[in-house]
N, C-alpha and C positions, 0 to 999 in steps of 0.2 A: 360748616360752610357759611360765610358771611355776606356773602355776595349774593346778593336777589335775586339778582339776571341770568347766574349758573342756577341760584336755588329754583326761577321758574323752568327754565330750561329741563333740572330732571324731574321736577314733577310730572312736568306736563312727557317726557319721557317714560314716567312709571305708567298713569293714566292712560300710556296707548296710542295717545296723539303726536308726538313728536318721531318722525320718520328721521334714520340715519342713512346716508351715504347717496354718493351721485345716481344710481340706479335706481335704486328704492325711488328717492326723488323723483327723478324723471318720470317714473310712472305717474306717482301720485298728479303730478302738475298734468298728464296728460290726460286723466280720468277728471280731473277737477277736484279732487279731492283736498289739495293742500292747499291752504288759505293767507300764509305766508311764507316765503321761501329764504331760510337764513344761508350765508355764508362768513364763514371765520376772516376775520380782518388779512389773514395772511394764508387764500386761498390762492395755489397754483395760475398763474396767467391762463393755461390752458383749460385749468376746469372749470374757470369761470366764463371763459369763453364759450366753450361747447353749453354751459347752463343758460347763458343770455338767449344762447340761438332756441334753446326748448322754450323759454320762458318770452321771447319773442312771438310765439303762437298762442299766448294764455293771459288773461286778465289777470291772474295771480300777483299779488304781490310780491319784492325781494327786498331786503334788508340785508346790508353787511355789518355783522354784529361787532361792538368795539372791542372783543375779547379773537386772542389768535389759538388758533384747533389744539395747540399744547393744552390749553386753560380748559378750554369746553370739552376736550377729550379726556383730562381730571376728574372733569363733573361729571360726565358722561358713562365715562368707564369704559370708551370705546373710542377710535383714531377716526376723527371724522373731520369734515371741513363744511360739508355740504349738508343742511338738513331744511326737514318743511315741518310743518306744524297742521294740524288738519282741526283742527278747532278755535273758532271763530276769538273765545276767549280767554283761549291762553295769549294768540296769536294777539291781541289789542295790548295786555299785557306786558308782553316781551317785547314789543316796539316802545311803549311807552318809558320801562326800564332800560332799554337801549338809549333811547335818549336823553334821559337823568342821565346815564352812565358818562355817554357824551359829553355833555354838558358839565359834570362837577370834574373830566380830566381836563377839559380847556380852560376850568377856574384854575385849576391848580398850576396847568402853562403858563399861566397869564402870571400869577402869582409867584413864578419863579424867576420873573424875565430881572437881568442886573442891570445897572443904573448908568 
């Protein structure tokens, strides 16, 4: 795997810390336990919605990751869209590679634009 941001993704999934699927989540975010809350770029209208309304009551972070649940469900090894992170240092991590990621595909937009 060449990709950083799947590669911290299942680490921090082997390690324990990274929670799969809408329910798992919901819990964790209601215990306080999860410290960032990702969603796949091409998460359902509906399940992100019912996720706002949980994540509406909770200081928690959320992050919609630049990768869609096909990709991170590769990495993964599991059909997810919705996941949390429960560790302060994966979770700084994964945002900060989320935004590289951002970032070098708007280079490459920009870079294909014709004349």
């Amino acid at each position: 795997m060449n990709d950083k941001l799947l590669g911290i993704l299942g680490l921090s999934r082997r390690a324990g810390r990274l929670i799969l699927g809408f329910d798992m989540v919901c819990e964790r975010i209601k215990s306080g336990e999860a410290k960032l809350v990702i969603t796949a770029s091409d998460t359902s209208k509906n399940t992100y919605k019912a996720l706002m309304r949980v994540l509406d009551e909770s200081p928690c972070e959320h992050m919609v990751l630049c990768r869609g649940k096909e990709e991170i469900s590769a990495a993964l090894g599991r059909l997810t869209s919705v996941m949390c992170v429960t560790d302060e240092g994966f979770a700084r991590k994964i945002k900060e590679l989320n935004l590289q990621s951002a970032d070098d595909s708007s280079k490459k937009t920009e870079g294909n634009g014709s004349i």
